[in-house]
N, CA and C of each residue as an Amber inpcrd file, in Angstrom:
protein
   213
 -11.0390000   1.4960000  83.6520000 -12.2690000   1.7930000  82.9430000
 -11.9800000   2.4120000  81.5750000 -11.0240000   3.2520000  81.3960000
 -10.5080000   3.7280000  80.5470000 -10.1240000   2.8880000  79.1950000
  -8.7950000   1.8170000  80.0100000  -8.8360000   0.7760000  78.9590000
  -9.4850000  -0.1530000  78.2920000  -9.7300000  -0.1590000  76.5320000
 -10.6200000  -0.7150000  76.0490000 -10.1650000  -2.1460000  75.6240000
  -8.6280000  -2.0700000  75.7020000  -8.3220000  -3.5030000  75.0340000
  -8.5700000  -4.9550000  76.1660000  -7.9790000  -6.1260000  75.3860000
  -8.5240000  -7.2090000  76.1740000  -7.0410000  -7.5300000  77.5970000
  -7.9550000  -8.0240000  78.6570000  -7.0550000  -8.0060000  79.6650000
  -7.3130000  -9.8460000  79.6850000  -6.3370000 -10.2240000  80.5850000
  -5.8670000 -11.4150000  81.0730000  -5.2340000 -11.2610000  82.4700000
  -6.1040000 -11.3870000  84.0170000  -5.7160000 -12.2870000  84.7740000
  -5.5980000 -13.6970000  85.2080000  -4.1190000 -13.7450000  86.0020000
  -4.1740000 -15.0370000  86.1520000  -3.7920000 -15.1880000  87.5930000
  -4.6320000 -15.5270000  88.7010000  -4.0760000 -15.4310000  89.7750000
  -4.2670000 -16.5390000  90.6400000  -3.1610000 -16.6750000  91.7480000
  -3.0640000 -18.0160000  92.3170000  -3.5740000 -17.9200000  93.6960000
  -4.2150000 -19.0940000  94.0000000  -4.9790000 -19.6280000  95.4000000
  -3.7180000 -19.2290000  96.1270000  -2.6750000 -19.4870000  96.7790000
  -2.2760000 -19.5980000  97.7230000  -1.1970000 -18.2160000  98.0980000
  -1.7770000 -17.1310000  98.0020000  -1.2050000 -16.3200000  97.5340000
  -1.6450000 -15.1400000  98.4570000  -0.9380000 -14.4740000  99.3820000
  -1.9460000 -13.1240000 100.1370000  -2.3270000 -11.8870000  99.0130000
  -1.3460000 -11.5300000  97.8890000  -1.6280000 -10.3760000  97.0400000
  -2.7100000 -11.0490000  96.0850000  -3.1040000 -11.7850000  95.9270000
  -4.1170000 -12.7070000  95.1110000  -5.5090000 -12.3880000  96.0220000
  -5.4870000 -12.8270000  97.5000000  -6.4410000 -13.0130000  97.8410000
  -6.8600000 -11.4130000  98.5070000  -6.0130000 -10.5150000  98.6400000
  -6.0700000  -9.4290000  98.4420000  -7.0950000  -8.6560000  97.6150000
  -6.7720000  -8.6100000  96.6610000  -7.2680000  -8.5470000  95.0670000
  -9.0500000  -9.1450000  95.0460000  -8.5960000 -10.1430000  95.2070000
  -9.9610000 -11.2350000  95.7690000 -10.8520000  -9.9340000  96.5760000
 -10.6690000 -10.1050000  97.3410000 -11.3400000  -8.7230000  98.7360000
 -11.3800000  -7.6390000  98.1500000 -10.8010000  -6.9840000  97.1720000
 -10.8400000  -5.5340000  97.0470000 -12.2720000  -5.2870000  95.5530000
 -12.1250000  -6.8610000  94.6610000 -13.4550000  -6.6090000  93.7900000
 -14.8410000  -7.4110000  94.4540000 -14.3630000  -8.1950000  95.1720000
 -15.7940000  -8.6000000  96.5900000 -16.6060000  -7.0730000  96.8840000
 -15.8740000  -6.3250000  97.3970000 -16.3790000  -5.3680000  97.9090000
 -16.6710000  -3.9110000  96.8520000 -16.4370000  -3.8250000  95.4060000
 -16.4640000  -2.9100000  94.7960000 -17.1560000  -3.5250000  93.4580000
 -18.3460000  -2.9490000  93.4000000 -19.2060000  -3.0860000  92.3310000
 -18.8250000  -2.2100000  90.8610000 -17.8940000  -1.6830000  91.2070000
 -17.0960000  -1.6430000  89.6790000 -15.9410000  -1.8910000  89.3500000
 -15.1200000  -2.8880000  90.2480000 -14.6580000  -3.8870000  89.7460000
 -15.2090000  -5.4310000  89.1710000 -16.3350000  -5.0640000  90.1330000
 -16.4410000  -6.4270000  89.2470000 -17.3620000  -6.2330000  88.4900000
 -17.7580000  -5.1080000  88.1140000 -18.3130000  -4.5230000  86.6090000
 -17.2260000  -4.5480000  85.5090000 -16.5950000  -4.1770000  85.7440000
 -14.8290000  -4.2870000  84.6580000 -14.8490000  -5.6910000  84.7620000
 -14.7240000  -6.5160000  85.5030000 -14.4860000  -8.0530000  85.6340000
 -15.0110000  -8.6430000  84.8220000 -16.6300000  -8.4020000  84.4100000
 -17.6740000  -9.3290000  84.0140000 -17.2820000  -9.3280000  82.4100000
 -17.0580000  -7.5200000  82.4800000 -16.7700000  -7.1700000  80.5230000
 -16.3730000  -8.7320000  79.8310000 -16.7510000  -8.6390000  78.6350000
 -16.0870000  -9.7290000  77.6110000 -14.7340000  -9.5700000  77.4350000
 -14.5100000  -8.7190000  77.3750000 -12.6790000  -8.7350000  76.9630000
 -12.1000000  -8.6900000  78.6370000 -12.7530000  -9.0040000  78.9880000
 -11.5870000  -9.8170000  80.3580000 -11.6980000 -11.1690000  80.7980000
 -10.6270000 -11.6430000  80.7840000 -10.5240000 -12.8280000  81.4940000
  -9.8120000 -12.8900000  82.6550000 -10.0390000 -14.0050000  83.4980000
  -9.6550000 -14.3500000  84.8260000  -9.6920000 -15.5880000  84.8780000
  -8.7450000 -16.1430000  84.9730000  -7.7010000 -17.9170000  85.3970000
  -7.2950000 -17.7280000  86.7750000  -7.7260000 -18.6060000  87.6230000
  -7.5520000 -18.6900000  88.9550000  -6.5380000 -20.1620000  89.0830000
  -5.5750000 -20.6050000  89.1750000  -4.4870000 -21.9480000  89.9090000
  -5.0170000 -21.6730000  91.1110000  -6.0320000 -22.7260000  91.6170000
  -6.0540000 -22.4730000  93.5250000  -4.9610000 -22.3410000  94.6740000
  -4.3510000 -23.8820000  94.0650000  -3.3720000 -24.3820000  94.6430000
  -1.9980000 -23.8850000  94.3010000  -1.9550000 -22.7590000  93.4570000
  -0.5460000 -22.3090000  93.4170000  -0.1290000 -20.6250000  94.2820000
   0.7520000 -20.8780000  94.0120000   1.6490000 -20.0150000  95.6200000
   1.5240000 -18.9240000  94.0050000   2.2870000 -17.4520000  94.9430000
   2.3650000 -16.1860000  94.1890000   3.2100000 -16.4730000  93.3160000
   4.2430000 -16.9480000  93.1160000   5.2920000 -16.9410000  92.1700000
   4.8500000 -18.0440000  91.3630000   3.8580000 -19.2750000  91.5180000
   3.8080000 -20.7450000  90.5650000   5.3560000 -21.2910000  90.7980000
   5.7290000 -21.6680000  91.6990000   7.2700000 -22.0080000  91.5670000
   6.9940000 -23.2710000  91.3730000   5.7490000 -24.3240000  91.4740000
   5.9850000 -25.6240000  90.7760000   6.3320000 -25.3210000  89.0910000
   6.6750000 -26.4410000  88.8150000   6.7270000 -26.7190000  86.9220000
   5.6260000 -26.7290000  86.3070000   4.4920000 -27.6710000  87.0490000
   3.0960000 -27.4200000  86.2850000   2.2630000 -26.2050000  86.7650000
   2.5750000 -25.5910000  87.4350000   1.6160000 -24.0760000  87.7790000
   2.3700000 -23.4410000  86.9150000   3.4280000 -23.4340000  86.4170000
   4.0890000 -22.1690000  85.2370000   3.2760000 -22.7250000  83.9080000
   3.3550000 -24.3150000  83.5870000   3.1150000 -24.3170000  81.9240000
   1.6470000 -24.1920000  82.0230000   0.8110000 -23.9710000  83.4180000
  -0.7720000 -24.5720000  83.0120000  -0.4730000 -22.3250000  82.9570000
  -0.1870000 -21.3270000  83.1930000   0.1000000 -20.0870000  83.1440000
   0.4260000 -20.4040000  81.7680000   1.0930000 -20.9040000  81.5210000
   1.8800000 -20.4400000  79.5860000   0.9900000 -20.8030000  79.0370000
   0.1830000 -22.5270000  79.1580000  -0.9090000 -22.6940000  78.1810000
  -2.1200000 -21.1630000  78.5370000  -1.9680000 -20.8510000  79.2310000
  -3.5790000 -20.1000000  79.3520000  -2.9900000 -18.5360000  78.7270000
  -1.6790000 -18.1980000  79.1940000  -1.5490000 -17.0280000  78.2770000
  -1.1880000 -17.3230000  76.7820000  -0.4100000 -18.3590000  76.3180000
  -0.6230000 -18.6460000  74.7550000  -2.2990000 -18.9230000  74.1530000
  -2.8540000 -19.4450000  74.5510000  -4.6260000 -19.3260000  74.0980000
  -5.2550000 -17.8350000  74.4060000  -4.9910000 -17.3080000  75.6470000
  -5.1330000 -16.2560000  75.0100000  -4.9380000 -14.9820000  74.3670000
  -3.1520000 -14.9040000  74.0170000  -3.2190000 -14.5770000  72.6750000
  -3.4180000 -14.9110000  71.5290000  -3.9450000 -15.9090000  71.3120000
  -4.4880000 -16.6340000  69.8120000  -6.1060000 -16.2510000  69.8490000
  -6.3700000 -16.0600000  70.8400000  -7.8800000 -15.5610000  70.6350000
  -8.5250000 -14.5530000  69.6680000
């Protein structure tokens, strides 16, 4: 709450600390008050595991963190 600058998650479907995460702003109305803010984003890969160990779950991660630092 504190922090004002812009955040970037990126988290993957197939993942227990993902879906974790998932459950913990389900249930807390100020997370997902922080969530909604404009300077946050959230990129969900369904189909990728915690690490992205395919090749295209890492570059579709690089395209989405290079756009948004150009933002």
């Amino acid at each position: 709450q504190r922090f004002q600058g812009r955040v970037l998650l990126i988290l993957s479907g197939d993942d227990l600390t993902a879906a974790e995460f998932r459950n913990l702003v389900d249930s807390s109305p100020d997370w997902q008050q922080q969530l909604r803010q404009p300077r946050v984003r959230v990129d969900e890969l369904k189909q990728a595991n915690h690490t992205f160990s395919r090749r295209e779950w890492r570059e579709q991660v690089e395209r989405w963190t290079i756009n948004w630092v150009r933002e």
